[in-house]
Steps between C-alpha positions, in 0.01 A plus 500: 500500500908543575726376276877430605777452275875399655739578224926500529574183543791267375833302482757719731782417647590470847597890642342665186175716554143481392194730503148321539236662365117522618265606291164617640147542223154513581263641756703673749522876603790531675813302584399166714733255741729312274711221619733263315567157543724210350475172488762271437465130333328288767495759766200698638457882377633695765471861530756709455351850449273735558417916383182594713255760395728807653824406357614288824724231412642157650751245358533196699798453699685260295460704148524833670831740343461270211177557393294852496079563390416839394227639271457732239151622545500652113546178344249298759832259557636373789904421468695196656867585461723201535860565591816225547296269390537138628414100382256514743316771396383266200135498510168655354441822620131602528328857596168480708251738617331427829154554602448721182077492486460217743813277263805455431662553153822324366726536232583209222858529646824536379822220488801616631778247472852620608830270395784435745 
């Protein structure tokens, strides 16, 4: 059993900067896939994220030089950093582990809410 916790989330205002936290407990030996995703009020999650196995990072198109994933492998937690921060960034961000033991794992999420 995994057990993900997002953490770092808030009331911001537009073109401050946030850290998102992702906790990772449980049954694992060594550092999986994360991803992260948001969803916004009455929109689909959408991927926006992803750390693979090796370190190897993506941001998608629209987010990338705004927002960076990293990982510190000490403290099992995988790091969304949030920069210039927008309206539209408003959403619930969520962590996720693919294919981890045949399932995927998700976090509770956390709110961000930034303020024009």
């Amino acid at each position: 059993q995994v057990q993900l916790e997002e953490s770092g989330g808030g009331l911001v205002q537009a073109g401050e900067s946030l850290r998102l936290s992702c906790t990772i407990s449980g049954s694992i030996s060594n550092d999986p896939a994360v991803h992260w995703y948001r969803q916004a009020p009455g929109k689909r999650r959408e991927y926006i994220a992803r750390i693979s196995v090796t370190g190897v990072t993506n941001v998608v198109n629209s987010l990338r030089g705004r927002f960076t994933i990293s990982r510190d492998s000490a403290k099992n937690t995988v790091y969304l950093q949030m920069n210039t921060v927008k309206p539209e960034d408003t959403a619930v961000y969520y962590c996720h582990i693919p294919r981890l033991g045949g399932r995927d794992y998700w976090g509770q999420g956390t709110q961000v809410t930034v303020s024009s």
